[in-house]
Phi, psi and omega in degrees: 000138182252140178266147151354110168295172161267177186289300213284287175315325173267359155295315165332289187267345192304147184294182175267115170102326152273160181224154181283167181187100191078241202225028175189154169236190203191150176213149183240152209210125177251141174231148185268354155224189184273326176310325172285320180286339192277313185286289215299354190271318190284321163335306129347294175322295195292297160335325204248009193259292193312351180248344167075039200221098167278111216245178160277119194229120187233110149321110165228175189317303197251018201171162184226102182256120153252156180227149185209135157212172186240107139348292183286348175270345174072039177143193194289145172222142166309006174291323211276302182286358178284323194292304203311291157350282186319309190299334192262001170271313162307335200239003164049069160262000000 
């Protein structure tokens, strides 16, 4: 079990382009078609299988927004900033 971040530790680490919103943080990833937003969603996926961290993953025309929070902790864990870290290493911007 990962304990609960603080107000403070998750301004510390959140990554750059996500934000909190609540008991999550979210980051929305803009594509210039839907396919490439589609691709970048199963990618996620394959990530969140190997990390056993599942996100919320919502497909639009033009962007893909994830959302992560640790359910069973009732709110943000360094789990929640590790995934974020990975997608974003993983998405070479």
């Amino acid at each position: 079990m990962t304990n609960l971040l603080s107000d403070d530790e998750i301004e510390t680490q959140l990554p750059d382009d996500w934000n909190r919103e609540g008991d999550e943080i979210v980051r929305v990833y803009e594509f210039d078609d839907y396919l490439r937003g589609v691709n970048f969603a199963q990618m996620v996926g394959e990530i969140a299988e190997a990390q056993f961290h599942h996100p919320e993953i919502i497909i639009r025309y033009a962007g893909v927004e994830i959302r992560l929070t640790s359910h069973e902790e009732g709110g943000i864990t360094d789990d929640d900033i590790e995934m974020a870290e990975l997608i974003e290493s993983e998405r070479g911007d």
